[in-house]
DRENMIPA-324355 format. One record per residue: residue number from 1; residue in one letter; x, y, z of N, C-alpha, C in turn. Coordinates in nm, 3 decimals, padded with zeros to 5 digits. Example, Ala and Ser with C-alpha at 12.3 -4.5 7.8 and 13.67 -1.06 7.14 Angstrom:
DRENDREN   pos   code       npx       npy       npz      capx      capy      capz       cpx       cpy       cpz
DRENDREN     1      A    01.319   -00.569    00.780    01.230   -00.450    00.780    01.320   -00.330    00.780
DRENDREN     2      S    01.285   -00.225    00.708    01.367   -00.106    00.714    01.290    00.003    00.787
END
This chain:
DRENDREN   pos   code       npx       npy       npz      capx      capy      capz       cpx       cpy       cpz
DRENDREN     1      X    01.852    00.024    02.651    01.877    00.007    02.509    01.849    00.142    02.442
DRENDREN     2      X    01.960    00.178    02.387    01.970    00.263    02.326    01.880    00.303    02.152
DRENDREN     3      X    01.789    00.388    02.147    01.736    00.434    02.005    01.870    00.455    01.894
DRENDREN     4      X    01.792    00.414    01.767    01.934    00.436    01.703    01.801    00.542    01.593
DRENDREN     5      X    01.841    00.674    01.532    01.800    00.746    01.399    01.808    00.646    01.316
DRENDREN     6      X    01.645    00.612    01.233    01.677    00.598    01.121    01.677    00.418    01.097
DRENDREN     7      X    01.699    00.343    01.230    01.730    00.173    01.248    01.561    00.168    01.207
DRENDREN     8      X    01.541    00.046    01.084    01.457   -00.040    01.066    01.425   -00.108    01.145
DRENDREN     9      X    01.343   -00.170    01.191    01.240   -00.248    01.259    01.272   -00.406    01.209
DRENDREN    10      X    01.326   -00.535    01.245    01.289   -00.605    01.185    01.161   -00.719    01.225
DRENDREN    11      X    01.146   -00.775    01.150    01.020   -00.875    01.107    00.985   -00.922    01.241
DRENDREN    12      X    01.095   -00.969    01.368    01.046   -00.984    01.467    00.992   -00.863    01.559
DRENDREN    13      X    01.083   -00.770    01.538    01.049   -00.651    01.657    00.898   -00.598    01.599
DRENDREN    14      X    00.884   -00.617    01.467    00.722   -00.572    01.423    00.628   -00.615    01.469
DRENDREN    15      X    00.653   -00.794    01.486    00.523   -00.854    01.508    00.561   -00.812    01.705
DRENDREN    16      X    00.597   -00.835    01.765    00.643   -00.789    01.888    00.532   -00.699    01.916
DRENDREN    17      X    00.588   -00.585    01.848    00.506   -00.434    01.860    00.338   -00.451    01.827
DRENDREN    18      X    00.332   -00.557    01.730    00.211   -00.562    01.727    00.144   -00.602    01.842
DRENDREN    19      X    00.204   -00.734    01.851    00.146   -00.757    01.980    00.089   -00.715    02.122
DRENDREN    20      X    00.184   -00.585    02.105    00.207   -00.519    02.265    00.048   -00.468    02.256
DRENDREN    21      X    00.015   -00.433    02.151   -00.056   -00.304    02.076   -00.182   -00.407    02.128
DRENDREN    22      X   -00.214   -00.509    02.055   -00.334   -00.572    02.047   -00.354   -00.631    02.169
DRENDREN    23      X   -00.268   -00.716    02.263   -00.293   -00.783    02.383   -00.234   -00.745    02.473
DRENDREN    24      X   -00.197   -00.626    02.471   -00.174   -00.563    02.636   -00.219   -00.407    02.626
DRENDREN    25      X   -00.231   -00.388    02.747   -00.301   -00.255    02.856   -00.179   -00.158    02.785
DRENDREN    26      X   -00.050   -00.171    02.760    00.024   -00.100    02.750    00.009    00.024    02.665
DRENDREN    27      X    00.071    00.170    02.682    00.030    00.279    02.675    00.174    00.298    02.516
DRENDREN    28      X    00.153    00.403    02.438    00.246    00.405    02.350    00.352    00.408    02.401
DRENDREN    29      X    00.389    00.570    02.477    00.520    00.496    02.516    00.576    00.430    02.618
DRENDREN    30      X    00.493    00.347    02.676    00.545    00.226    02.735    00.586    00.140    02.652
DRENDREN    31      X    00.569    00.064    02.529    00.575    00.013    02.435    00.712    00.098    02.374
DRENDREN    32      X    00.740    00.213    02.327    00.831    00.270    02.303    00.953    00.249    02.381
DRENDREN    33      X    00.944    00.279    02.464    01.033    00.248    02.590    01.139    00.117    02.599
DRENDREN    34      X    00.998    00.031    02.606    01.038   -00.102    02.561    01.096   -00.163    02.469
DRENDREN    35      X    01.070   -00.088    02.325    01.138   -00.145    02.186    01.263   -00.029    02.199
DRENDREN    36      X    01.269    00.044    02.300    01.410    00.124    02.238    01.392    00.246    02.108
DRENDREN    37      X    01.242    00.308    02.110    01.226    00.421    02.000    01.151    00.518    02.081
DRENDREN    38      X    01.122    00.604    01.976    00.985    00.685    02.055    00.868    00.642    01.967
DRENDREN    39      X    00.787    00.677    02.007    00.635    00.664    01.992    00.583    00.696    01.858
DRENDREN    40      X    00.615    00.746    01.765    00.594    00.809    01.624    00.608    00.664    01.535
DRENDREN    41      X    00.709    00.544    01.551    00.723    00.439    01.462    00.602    00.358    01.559
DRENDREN    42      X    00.563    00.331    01.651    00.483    00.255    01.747    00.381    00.297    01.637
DRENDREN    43      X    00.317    00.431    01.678    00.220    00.498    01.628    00.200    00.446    01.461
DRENDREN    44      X    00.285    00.481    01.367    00.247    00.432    01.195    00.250    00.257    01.256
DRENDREN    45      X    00.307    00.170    01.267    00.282    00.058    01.274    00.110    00.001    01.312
DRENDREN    46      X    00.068    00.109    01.411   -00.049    00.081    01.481   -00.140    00.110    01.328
DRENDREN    47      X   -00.104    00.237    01.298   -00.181    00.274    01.191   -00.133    00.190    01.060
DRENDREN    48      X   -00.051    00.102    01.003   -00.047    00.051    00.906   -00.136   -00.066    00.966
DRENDREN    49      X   -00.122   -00.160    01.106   -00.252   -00.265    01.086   -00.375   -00.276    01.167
DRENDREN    50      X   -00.358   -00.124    01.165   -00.517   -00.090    01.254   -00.568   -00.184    01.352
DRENDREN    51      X   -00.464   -00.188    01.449   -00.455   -00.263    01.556   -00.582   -00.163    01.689
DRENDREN    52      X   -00.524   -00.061    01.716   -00.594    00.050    01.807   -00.703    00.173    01.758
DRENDREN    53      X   -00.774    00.193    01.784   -00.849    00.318    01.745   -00.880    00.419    01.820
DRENDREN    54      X   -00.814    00.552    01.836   -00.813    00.628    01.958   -00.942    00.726    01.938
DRENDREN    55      X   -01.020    00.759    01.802   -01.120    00.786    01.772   -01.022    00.958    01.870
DRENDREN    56      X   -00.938    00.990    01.858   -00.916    01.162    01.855   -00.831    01.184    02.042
DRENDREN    57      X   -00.887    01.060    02.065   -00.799    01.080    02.234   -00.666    00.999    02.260
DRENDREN    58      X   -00.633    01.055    02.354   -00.498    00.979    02.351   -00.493    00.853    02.453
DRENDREN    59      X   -00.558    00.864    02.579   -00.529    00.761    02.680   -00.641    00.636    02.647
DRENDREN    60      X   -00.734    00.674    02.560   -00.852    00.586    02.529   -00.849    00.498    02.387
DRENDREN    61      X   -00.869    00.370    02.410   -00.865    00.317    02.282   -00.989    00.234    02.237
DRENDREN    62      X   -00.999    00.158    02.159   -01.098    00.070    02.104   -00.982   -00.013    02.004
DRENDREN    63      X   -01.016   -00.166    02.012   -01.015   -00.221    01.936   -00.991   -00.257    01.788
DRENDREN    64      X   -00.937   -00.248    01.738   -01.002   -00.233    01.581   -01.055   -00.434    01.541
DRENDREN    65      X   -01.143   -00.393    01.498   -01.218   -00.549    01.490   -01.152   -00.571    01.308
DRENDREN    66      X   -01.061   -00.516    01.243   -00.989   -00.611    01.152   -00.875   -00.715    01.199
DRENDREN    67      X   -00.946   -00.835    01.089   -00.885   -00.977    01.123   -00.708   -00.960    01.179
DRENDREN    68      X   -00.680   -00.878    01.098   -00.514   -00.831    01.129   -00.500   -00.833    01.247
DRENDREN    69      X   -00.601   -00.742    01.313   -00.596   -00.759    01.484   -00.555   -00.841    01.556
DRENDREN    70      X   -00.664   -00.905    01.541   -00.672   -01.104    01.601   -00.549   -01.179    01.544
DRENDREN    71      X   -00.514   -01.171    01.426   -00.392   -01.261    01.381   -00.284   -01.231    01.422
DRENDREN    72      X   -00.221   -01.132    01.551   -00.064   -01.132    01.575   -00.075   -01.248    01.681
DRENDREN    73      X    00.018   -01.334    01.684    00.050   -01.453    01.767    00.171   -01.387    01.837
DRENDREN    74      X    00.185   -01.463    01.981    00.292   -01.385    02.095    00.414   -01.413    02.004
DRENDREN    75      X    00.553   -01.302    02.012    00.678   -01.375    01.980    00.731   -01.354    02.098
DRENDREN    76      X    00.864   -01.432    02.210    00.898   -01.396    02.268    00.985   -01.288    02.256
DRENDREN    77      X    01.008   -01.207    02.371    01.119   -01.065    02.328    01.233   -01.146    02.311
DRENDREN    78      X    01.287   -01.116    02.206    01.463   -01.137    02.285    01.550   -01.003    02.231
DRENDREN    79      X    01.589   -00.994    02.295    01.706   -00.883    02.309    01.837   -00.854    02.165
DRENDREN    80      X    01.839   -00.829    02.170    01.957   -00.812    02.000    02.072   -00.778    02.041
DRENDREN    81      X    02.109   -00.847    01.982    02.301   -00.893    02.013    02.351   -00.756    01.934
DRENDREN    82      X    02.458   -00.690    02.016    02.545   -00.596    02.059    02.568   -00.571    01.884
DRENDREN    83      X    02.599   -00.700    01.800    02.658   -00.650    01.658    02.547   -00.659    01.560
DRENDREN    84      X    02.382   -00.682    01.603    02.280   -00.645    01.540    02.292   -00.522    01.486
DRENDREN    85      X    02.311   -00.411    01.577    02.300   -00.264    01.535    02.433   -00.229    01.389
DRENDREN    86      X    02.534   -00.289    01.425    02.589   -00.265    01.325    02.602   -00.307    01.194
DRENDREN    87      X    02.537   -00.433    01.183    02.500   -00.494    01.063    02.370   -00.402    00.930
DRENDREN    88      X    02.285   -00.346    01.069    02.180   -00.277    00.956    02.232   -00.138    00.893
DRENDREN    89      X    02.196   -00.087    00.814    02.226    00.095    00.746    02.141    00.152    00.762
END
C-alpha cells in the first residue's frame, strides 16, 4: 500500500494507530509500514495522545500513564477500498 502526500488519516486508521502504539511491541516504523506512511504522522499522533514516552531515545519507551492511554479499544484493520484514496483531497 502505497503512501499518498498530504492523505488525512481517518477516524478509524487513528484509533488503529493508536492502538499499535499503546498495545503492541511495535517499533515506529513498523507501524508506519503498516498504515502505509512514514513515521513523522505515527510520531505527532503519539504526541497528540501521549500514548509513548521516549524520554530522548529512540528504541526505548515508557508508557504514558494518561487515561487516553488505557482508553484506545482494538479496531480491526481493514484495508481501504481502491476508490477510498480518491474520494479524499
Amino acid at each position: 500500500m502505497a503512501g499518498t502526500q498530504g492523505k488525512r488519516f481517518s477516524e478509524q486508521e487513528i484509533l488503529r494507530i493508536r492502538h499499535l502504539l499503546a498495545k503492541t511491541d511495535m517499533t515506529v516504523p513498523e507501524i508506519a509500514l503498516r498504515m502505509g506512511c512514514s513515521g513523522g504522522p505515527i510520531l505527532s499522533i503519539n504526541r497528540r495522545f501521549d500514548i509513548r514516552r521516549y524520554n530522548g531515545k529512540r528504541s526505548c519507551w515508557q508508557m504514558a500513564s494518561s487515561p487516553d492511554a488505557e482508553a484506545v479499544t482494538p479496531q480491526p484493520y481493514l484495508l481501504p477500498r481502491s476508490n477510498d484514496f480518491t474520494q479524499r483531497v
